[in-house]
C-alpha positions as CSV (number, residue, x, y, z in Angstrom):
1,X,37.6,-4.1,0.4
2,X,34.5,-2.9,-1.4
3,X,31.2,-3.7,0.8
4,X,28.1,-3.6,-1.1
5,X,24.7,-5.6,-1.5
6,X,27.5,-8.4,-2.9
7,X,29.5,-8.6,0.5
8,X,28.5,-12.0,1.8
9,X,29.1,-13.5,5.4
10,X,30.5,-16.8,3.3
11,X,26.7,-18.1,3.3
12,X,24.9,-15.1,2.5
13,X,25.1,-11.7,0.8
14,X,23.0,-8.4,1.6
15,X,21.1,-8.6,-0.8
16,X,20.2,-12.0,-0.3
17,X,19.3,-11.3,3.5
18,X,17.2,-8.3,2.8
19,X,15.2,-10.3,0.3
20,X,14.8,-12.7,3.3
21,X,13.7,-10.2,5.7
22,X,11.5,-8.7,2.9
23,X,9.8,-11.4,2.4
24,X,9.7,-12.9,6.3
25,X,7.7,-9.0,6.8
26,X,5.3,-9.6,4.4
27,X,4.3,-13.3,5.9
28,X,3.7,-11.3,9.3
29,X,2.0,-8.4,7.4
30,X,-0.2,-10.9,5.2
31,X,-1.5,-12.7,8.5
32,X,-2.3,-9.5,10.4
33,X,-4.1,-7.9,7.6
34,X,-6.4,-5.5,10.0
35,X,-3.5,-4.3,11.4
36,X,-0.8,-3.8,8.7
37,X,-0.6,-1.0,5.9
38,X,1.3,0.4,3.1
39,X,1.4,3.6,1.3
40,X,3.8,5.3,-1.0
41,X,4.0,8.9,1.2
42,X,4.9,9.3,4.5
43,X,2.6,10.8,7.1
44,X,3.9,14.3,5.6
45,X,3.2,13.7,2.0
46,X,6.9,12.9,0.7
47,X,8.6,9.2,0.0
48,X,11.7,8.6,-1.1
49,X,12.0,7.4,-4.9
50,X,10.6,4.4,-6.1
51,X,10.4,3.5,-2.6
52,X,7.3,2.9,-0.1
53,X,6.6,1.8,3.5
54,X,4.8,-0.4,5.0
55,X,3.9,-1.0,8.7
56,X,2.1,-2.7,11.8
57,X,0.8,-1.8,14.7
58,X,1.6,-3.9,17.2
59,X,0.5,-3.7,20.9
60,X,3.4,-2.6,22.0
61,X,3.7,0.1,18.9
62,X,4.2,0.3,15.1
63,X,6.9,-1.3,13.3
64,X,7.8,-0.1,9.7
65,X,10.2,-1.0,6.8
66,X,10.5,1.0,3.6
67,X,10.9,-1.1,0.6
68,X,11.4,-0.6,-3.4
69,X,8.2,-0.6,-5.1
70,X,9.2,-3.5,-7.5
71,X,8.3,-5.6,-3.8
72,X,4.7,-3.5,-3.9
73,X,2.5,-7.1,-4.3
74,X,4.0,-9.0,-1.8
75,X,1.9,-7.3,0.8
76,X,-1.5,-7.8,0.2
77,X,-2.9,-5.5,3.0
78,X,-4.8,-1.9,3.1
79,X,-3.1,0.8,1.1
80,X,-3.5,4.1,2.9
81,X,-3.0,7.8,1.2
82,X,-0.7,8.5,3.9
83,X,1.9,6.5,6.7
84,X,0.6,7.2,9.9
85,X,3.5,9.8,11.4
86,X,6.6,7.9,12.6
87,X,6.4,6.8,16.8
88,X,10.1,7.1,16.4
89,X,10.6,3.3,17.0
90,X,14.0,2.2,15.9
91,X,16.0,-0.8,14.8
92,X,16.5,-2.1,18.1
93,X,12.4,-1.8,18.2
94,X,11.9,-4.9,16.3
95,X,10.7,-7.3,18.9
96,X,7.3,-5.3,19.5
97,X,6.8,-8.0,16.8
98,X,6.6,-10.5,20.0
99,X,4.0,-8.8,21.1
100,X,1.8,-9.9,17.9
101,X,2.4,-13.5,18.9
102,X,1.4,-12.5,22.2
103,X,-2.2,-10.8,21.1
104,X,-2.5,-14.3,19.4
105,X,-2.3,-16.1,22.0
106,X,-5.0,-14.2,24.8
107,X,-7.3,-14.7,22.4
């Protein structure tokens, strides 16, 4: 069996969940404008092709996703010349997000 951005879970493929998660980043990005980004090179100067990354910095740490560029305008916050370099968060990283609806709510 061929698995590709096709393969669907009988309700939804890959493509259609990245999309999703695409798009549910850029609401969180959009909303926490002072403390999201995006740039098209990595803290060291290279990207991969047609690709970018953007990123938050939560309290607990940054978060980043690299997207394809074609997604560029969904995220209307600061473009900067350069990621800041990689706190080597991971996958499993993802609920430092929490911790924005935390900051929220102490203020």
């Amino acid at each position: 069996m061929k698995i590709d951005g096709n393969t669907s879970d009988g309700y939804h493929t890959f493509n259609e969940l990245y999309h999703h998660r695409m798009i549910l980043f850029s609401v969180i990005c959009n909303q926490n404008k002072r403390r999201a980004w995006k740039s098209k090179k990595h803290d060291d100067g290279t990207m991969y092709d047609d690709y970018f990354i953007v990123g938050i910095e939560t309290p607990e740490g940054s978060y980043t996703y690299h997207y394809h560029i074609d997604n560029w305008d969904y995220f209307k916050v600061k473009q900067i010349a350069r990621a800041p370099e990689w706190d080597g968060h991971k996958p499993e990283d993802i609920t430092r997000l929490l911790s924005l609806v935390a900051d929220i709510a102490e203020r």
